[in-house]
C-alpha positions as CSV (number, residue, x, y, z in Angstrom):
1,X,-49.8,12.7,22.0
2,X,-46.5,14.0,23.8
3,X,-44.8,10.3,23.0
4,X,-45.3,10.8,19.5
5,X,-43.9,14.2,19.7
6,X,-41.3,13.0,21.9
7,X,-41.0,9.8,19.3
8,X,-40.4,11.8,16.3
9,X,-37.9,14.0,17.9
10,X,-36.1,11.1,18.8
11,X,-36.4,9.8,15.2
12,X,-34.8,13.2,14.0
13,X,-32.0,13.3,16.3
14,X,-31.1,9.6,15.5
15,X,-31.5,10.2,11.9
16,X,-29.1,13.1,11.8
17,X,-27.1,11.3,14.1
18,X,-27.3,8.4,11.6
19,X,-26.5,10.1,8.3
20,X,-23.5,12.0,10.0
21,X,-22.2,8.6,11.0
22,X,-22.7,7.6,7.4
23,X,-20.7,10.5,6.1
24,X,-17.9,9.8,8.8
25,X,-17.8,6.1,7.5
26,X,-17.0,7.2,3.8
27,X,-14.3,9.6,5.0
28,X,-12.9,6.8,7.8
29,X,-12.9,4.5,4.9
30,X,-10.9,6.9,3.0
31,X,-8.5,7.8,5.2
32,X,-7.8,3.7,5.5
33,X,-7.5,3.8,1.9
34,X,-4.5,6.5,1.8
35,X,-2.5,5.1,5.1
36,X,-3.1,1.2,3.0
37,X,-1.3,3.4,0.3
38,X,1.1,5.5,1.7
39,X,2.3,2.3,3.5
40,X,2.7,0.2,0.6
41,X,4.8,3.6,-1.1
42,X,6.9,3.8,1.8
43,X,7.8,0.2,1.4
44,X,8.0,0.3,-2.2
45,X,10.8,3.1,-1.8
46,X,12.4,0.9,0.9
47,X,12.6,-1.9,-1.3
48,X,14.0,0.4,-4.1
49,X,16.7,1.9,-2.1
50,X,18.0,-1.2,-1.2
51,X,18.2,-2.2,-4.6
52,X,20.2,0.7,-5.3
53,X,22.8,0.0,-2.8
54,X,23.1,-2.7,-5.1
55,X,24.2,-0.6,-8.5
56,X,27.9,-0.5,-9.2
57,X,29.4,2.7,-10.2
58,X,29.3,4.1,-13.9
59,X,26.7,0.9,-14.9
60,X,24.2,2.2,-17.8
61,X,20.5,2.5,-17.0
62,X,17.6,3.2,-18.5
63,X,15.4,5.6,-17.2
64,X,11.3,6.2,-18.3
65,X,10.3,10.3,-18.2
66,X,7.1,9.1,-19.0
67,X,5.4,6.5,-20.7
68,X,7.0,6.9,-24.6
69,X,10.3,8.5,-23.1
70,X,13.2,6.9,-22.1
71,X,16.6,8.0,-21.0
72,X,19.6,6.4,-20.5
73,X,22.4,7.5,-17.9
74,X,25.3,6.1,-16.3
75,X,24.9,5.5,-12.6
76,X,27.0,7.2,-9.9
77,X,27.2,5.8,-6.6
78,X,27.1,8.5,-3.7
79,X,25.6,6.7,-0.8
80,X,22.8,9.3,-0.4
81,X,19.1,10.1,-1.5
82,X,16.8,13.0,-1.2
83,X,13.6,12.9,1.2
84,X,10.8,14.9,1.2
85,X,9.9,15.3,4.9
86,X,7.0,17.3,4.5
87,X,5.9,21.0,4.2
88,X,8.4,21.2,0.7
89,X,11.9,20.1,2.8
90,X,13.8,17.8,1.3
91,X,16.7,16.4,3.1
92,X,19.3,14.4,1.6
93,X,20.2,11.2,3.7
94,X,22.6,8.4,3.3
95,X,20.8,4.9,2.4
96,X,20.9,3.3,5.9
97,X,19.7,6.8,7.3
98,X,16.8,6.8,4.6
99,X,16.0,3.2,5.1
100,X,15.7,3.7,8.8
101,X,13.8,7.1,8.3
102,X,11.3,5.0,5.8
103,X,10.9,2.3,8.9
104,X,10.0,4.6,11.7
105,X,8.2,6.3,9.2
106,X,6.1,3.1,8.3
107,X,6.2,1.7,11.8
108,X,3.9,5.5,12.7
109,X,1.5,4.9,9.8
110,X,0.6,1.4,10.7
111,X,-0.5,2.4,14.1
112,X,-2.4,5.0,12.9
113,X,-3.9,2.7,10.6
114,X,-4.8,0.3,13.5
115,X,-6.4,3.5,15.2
116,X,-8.1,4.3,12.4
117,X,-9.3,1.0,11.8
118,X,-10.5,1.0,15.5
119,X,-12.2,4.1,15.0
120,X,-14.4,2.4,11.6
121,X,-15.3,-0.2,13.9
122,X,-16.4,1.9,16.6
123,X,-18.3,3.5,13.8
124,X,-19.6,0.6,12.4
125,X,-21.1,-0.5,15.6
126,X,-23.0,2.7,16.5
127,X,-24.4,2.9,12.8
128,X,-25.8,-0.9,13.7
129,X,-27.2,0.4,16.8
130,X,-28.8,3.3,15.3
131,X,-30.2,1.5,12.5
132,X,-32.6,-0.6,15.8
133,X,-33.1,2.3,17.4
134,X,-34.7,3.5,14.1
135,X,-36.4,0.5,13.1
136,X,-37.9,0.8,16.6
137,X,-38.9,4.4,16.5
138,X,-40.6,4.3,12.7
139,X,-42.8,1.7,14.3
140,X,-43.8,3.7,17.1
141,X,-44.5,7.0,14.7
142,X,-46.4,4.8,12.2
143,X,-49.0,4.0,15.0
């Protein structure tokens, strides 16, 4: 009689250990998501900067507002951008500053991407463990 007690408070506490795990997969998996995202943005603006280096002075482009809106301006080269840094600061930069500041700035997401990444599989790996220990324990209650 005190087994099956002690069984199905064991089945609890993996079960809400379980289901927690669960939860923190989804968020993990989301948080992999955004830092996929944010790094593909940050190259993105890299790759766009460098493109801009490339514009001569006074040349006409055409700029979209929004889907049905465009708007056409003439180009002035001044060597600099503006960066949002976080917390509403924008900074402006010159384009080999920005480019370098979108590097390092890349370069810290991808290693928290690989820790994140670590941390799913970490995850992962207890959720398979749990899932036996539950298997084991349901046999055991259903006695």
């Amino acid at each position: 009689m005190a087994t099956e007690v002690n069984d199905e408070k064991q089945l609890q506490q993996a079960y809400a250990e379980y289901m927690f795990l669960k939860q923190l997969l989804d968020a993990t998996n989301q948080n992999i998501a955004l830092l996929n995202n944010l790094i593909a943005e940050t190259r993105t603006a890299q790759e766009i900067i460098e493109e801009i280096k490339t514009i001569p002075d006074s040349k006409v482009l055409i700029v979209p507002l929004n889907s049905s809106i465009l708007l056409r301006v003439k180009f002035k080269q001044e060597n600099k951008v503006l960066i949002s840094v976080g917390s509403n600061v924008v900074v402006e930069k010159n384009y080999d500053e920005a480019l370098k500041y979108l590097q390092e700035r890349e370069n810290k997401l991808k290693i928290e991407l690989e820790k994140t990444s670590r941390n799913l599989a970490q995850i992962s790996e207890r959720i398979r463990q749990l899932e036996i220990i539950l298997r084991e324990l349901l046999k055991r209650v259903e006695k």
